[in-house]
N, C-alpha and C positions, 0 to 999 in steps of 0.2 A: 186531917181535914178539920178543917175550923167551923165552926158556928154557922158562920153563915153559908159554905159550902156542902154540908153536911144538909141546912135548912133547902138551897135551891135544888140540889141532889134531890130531896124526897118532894119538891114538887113538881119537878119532870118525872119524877116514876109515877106519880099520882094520877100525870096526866095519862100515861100509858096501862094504869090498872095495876102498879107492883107496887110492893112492899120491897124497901133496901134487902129485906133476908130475898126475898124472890129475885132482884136483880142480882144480887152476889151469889145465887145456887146457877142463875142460868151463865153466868160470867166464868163461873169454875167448868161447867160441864161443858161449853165451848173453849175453855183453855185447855182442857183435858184432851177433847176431840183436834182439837189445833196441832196438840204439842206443842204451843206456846201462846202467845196473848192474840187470839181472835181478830185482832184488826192488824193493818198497820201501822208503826211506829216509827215514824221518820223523824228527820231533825228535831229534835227538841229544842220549841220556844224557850226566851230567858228566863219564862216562869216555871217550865218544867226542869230545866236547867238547875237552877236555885233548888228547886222541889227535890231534886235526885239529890245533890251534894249537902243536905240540910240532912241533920241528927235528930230534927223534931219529927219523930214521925211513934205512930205504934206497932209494933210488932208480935203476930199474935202464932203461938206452934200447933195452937187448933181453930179449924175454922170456927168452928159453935163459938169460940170466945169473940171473934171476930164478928160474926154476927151477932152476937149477942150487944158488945159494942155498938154497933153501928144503932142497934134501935134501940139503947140506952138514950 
């Protein structure tokens, strides 16, 4: 996520009352209850497109880091 993604990200949570750790705790516990990602994913736009086949990304093997990130 870049700058300013990361920026509009936490002012649509703001407007709902969460914190990014609050939006990624309830994002996990509905993937979990899913058994897989909570909405649907259909065709992917060019920009998701780009976004999947792109090596710029972070990868994290615990969540805590991950959200620790995110409110960094």
């Amino acid at each position: 996520m870049d700058d300013k993604e990361k920026k509009d990200f936490e002012i649509v949570l703001k407007r709902v009352g969460l914190t990014p750790a609050e939006a990624f705790r309830i994002f996990a516990k509905k993937s979990i209850e899913a058994g897989g990602i909570p909405f649907e994913v259909s065709q992917p736009t060019p920009r998701l497109e780009k976004a999947i086949k792109s090596q710029d990304y972070v990868e994290f093997n615990d969540s805590e880091k991950g959200l620790d990130w995110l409110n960094d």
